[in-house]
BAPA-344573 format. One record per residue (C-alpha): residue number from 1; residue in three letters; x, z, y. Coordinates in steps of 0.25 Angstrom, whole numbers, always signed. Layout:
num NUM | residu ALA | xx X | zz Z | yy Y .
...
This chain:
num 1 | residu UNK | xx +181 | zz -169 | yy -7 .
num 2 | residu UNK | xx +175 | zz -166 | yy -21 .
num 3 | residu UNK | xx +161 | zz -157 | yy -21 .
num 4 | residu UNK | xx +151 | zz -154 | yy -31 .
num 5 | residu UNK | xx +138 | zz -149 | yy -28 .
num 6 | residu UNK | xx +124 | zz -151 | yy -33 .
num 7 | residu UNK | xx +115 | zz -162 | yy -30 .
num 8 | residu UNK | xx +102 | zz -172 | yy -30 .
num 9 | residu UNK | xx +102 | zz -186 | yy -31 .
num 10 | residu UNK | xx +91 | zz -191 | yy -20 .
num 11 | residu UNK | xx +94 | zz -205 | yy -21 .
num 12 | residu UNK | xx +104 | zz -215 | yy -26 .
num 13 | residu UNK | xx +107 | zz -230 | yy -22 .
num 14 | residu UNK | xx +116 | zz -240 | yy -29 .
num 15 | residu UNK | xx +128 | zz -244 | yy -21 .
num 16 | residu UNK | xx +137 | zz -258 | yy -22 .
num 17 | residu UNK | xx +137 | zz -262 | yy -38 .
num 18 | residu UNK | xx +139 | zz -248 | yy -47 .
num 19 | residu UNK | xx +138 | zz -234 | yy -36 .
num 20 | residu UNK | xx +127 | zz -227 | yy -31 .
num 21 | residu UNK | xx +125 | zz -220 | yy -20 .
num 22 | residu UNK | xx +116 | zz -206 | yy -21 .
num 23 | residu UNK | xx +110 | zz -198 | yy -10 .
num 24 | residu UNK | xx +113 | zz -184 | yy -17 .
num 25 | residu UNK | xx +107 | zz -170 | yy -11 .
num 26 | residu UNK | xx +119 | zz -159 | yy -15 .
num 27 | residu UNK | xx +117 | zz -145 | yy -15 .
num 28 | residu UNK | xx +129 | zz -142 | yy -6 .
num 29 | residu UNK | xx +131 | zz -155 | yy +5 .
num 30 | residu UNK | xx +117 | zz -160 | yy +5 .
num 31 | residu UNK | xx +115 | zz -174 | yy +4 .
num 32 | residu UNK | xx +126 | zz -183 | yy +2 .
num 33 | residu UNK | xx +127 | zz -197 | yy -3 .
num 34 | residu UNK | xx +135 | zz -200 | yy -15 .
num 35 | residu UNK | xx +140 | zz -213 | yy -20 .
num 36 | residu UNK | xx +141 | zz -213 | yy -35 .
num 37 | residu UNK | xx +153 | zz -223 | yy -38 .
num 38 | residu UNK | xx +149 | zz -234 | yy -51 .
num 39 | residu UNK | xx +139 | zz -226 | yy -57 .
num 40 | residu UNK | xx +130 | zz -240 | yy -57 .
num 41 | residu UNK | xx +140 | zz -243 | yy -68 .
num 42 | residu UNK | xx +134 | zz -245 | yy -83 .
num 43 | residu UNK | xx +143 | zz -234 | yy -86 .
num 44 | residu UNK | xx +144 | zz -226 | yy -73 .
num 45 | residu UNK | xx +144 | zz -211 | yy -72 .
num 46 | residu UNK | xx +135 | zz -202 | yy -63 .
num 47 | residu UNK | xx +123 | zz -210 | yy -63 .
num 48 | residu UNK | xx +116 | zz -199 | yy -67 .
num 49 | residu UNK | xx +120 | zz -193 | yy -56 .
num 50 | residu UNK | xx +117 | zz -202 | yy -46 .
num 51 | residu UNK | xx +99 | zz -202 | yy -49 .
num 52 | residu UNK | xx +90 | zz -199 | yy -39 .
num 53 | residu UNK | xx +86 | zz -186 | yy -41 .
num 54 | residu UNK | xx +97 | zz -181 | yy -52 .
num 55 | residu UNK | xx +104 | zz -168 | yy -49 .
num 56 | residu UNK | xx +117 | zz -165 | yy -51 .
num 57 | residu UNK | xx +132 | zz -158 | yy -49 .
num 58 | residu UNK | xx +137 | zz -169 | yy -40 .
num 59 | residu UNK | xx +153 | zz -172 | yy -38 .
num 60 | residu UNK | xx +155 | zz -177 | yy -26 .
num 61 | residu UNK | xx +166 | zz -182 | yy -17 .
num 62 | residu UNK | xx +165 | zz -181 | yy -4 .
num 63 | residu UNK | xx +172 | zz -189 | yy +7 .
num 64 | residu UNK | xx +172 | zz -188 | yy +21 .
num 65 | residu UNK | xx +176 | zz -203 | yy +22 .
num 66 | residu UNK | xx +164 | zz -208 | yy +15 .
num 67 | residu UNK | xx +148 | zz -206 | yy +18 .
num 68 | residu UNK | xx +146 | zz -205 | yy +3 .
num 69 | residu UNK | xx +151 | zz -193 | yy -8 .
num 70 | residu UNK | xx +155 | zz -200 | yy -21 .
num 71 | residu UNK | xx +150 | zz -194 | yy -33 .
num 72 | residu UNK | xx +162 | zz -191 | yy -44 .
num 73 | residu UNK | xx +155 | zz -183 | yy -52 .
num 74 | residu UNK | xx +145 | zz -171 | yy -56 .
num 75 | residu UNK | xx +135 | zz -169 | yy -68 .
num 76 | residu UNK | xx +120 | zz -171 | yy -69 .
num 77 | residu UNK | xx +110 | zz -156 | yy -67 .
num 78 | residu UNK | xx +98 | zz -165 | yy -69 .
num 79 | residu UNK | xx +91 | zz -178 | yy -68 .
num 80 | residu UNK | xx +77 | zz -170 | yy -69 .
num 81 | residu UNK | xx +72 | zz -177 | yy -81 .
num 82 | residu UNK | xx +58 | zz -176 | yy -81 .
num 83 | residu UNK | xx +54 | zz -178 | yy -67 .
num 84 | residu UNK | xx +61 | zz -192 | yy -69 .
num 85 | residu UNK | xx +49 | zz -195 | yy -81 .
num 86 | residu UNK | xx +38 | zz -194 | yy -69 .
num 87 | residu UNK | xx +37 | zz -205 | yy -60 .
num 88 | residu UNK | xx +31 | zz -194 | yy -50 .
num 89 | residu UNK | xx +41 | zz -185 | yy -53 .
num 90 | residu UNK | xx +52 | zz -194 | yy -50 .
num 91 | residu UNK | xx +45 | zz -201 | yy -39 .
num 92 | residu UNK | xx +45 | zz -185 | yy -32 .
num 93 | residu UNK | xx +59 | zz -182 | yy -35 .
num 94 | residu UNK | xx +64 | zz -193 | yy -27 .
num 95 | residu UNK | xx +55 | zz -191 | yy -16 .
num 96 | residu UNK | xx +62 | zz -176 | yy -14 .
num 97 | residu UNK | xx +75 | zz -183 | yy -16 .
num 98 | residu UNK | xx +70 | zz -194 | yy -6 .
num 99 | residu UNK | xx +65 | zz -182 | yy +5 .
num 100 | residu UNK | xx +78 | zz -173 | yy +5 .
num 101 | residu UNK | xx +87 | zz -188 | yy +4 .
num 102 | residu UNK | xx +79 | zz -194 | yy +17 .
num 103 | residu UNK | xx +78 | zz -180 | yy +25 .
num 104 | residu UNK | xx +94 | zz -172 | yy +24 .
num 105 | residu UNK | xx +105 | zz -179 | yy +30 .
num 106 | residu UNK | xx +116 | zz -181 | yy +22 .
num 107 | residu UNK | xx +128 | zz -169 | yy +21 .
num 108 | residu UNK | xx +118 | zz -157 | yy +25 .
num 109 | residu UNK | xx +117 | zz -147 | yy +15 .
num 110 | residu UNK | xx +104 | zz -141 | yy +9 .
num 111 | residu UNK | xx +106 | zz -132 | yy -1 .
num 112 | residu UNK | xx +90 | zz -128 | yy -1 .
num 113 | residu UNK | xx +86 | zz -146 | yy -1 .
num 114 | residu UNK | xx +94 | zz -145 | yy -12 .
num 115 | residu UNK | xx +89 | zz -135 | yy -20 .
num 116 | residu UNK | xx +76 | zz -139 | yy -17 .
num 117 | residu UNK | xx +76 | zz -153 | yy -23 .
num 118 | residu UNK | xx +82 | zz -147 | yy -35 .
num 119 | residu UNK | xx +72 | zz -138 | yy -37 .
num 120 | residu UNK | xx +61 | zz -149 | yy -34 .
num 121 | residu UNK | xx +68 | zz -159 | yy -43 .
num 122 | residu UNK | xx +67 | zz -149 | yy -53 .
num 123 | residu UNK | xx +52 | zz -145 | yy -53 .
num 124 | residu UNK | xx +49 | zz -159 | yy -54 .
num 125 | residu UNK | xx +58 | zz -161 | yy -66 .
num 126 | residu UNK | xx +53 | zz -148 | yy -71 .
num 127 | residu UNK | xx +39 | zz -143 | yy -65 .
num 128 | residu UNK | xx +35 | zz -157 | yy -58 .
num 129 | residu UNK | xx +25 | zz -154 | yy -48 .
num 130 | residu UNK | xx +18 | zz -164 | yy -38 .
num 131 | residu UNK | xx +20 | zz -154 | yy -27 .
num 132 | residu UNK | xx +35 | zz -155 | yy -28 .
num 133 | residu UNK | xx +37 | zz -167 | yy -18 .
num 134 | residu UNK | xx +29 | zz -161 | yy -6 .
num 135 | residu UNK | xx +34 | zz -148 | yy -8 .
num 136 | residu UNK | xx +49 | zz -153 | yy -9 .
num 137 | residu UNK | xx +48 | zz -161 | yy +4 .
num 138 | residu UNK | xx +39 | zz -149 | yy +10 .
num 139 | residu UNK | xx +50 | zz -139 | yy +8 .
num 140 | residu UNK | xx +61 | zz -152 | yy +12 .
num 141 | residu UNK | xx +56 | zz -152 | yy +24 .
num 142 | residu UNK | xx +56 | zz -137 | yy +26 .
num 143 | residu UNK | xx +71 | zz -137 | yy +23 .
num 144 | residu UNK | xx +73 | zz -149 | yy +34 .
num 145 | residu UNK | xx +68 | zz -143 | yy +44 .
num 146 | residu UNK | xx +55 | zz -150 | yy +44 .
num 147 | residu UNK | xx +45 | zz -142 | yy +39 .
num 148 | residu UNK | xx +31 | zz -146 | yy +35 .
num 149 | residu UNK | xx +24 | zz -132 | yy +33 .
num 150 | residu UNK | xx +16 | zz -132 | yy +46 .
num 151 | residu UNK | xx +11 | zz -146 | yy +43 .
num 152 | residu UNK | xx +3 | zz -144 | yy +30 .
num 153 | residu UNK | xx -9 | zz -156 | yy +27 .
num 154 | residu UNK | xx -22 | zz -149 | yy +24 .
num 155 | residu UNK | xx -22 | zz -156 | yy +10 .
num 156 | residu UNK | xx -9 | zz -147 | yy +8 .
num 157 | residu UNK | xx -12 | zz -133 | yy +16 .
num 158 | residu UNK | xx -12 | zz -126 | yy +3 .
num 159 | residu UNK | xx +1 | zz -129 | yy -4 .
num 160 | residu UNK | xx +10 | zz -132 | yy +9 .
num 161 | residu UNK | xx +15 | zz -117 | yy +8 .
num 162 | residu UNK | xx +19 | zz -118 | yy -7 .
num 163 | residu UNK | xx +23 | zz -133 | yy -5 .
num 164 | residu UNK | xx +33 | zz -125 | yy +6 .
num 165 | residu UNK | xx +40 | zz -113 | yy -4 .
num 166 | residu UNK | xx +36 | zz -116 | yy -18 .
num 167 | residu UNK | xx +49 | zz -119 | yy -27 .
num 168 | residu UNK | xx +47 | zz -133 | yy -34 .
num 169 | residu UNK | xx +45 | zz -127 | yy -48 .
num 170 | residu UNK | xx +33 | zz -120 | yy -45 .
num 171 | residu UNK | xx +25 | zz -130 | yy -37 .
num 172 | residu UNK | xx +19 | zz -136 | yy -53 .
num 173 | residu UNK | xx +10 | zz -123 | yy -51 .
num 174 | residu UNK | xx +4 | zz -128 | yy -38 .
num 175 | residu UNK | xx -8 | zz -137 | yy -42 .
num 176 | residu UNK | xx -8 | zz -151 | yy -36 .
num 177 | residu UNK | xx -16 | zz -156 | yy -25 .
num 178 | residu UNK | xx -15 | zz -170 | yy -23 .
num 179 | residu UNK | xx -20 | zz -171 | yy -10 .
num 180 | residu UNK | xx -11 | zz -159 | yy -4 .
num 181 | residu UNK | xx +2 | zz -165 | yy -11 .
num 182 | residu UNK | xx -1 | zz -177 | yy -5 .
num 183 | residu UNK | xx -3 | zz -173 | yy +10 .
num 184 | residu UNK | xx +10 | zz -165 | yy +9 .
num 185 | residu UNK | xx +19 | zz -178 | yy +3 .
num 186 | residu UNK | xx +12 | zz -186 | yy +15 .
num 187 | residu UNK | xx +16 | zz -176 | yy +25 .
num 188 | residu UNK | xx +30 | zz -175 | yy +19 .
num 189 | residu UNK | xx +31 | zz -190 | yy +19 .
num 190 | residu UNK | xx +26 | zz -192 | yy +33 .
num 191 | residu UNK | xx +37 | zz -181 | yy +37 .
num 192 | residu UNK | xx +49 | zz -184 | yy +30 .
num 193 | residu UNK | xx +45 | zz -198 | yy +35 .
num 194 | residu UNK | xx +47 | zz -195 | yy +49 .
num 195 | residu UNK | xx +60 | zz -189 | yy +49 .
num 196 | residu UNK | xx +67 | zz -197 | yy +38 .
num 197 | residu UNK | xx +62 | zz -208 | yy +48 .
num 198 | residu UNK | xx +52 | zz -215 | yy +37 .
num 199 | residu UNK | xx +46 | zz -212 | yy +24 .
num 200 | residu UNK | xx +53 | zz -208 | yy +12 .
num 201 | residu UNK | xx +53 | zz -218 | yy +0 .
num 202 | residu UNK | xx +48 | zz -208 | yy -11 .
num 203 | residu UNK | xx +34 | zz -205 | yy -2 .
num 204 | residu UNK | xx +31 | zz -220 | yy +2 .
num 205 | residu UNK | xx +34 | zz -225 | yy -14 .
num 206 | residu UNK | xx +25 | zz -213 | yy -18 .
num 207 | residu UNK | xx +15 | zz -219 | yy -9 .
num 208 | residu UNK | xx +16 | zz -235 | yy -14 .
num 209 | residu UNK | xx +18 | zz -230 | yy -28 .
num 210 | residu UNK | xx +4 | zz -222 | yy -28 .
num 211 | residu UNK | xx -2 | zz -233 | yy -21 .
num 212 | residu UNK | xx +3 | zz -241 | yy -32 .
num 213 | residu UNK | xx -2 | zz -232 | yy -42 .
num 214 | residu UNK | xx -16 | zz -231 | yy -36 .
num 215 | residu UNK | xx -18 | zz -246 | yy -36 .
num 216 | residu UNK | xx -14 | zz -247 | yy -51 .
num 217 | residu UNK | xx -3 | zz -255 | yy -48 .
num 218 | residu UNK | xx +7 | zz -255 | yy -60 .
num 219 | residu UNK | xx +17 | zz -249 | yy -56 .
């Protein structure tokens, strides 16, 4: 069967000499993981398509005999451009790609995940804002059924709420506060870590890579 539908790469791996496999979040089957045949290839198509992070209008063929859709076609919405020329930015983009890849099981749809990465991805390409990856894995774990709202550190008490409902673009009014942003990526980080059974990637490299940075260690 042939679909098409919307969708965010959350992660990509190479696979035998020239494919690549994607994780990729679709607006209308949830997660799925796509195999993208020969794109490794100096000429090969799609590899745009097939980026961490990039959205796009995916063509996909969808078998029942086989755990992986293959990708066939689509066309590219956008790769956000800016956020990739910030190190912090790309680092927090692949931390919400990281979050919704670990915590949805693959074939369940989520229209409102969806749209709510999108909309993140967006403010950080657009209105980047250090808020954005607390407040996208606050409102995550709302939407999985593994709310945080009751649980808010004392560092954070006054930002939890609009942490909870303000939409990504507007959190570039909300002034910064180090210590509150923080305490609530450490809460989400301890959670997440619990059910995903350890911790995600993009919050331990945070860790070593501020460690690393603090040290003065070239980087």
């Amino acid at each position: 069967m042939i679909v098409n539908t919307g969708g965010v790469v959350l992660s990509r791996r190479s696979h035998r000499e020239y494919d690549r496999l994607c994780t990729i979040y679709t607006e209308q089957f949830g997660k799925i993981p796509v195999r993208f045949i020969g794109v490794n290839r100096p000429r090969g198509k799609m590899k745009a398509l097939s980026e961490p992070g990039v959205w796009g209008e995916y063509r996909l063929h969808l078998s029942p005999r086989s755990e992986y859709a293959k990708g066939v076609g689509g066309r590219l919405v956008t790769s956000f451009p800016s956020l990739r020329n910030s190190l912090n930015s790309t680092f927090d983009a692949l931390a919400c790609c990281e979050m919704l890849e670990r915590l949805t099981p693959d074939h369940q749809p989520g229209p409102e995940k969806y749209k709510l990465l999108c909309t993140t991805l967006a403010a950080l390409d657009e209105t980047p804002s250090r808020w954005l990856v607390a407040s996208f894995g606050l409102r995550l774990a709302d939407r999985l059924g593994l709310s945080l709202r009751e649980r808010a550190p004392a560092a954070a008490r006054a930002v939890w709420h609009t942490l909870h409902e303000a939409e990504p673009g507007s959190l570039a009014s909300l002034p910064y506060d180090e210590n509150a942003d923080e305490s609530a990526r450490r809460l989400l980080d301890e959670h997440f870590g619990a059910h995903a059974g350890r911790r995600l990637r993009a919050f331990e490299f945070r860790e070593n890579w501020s460690k690393t940075v603090d040290q003065g260690v070239p980087a």
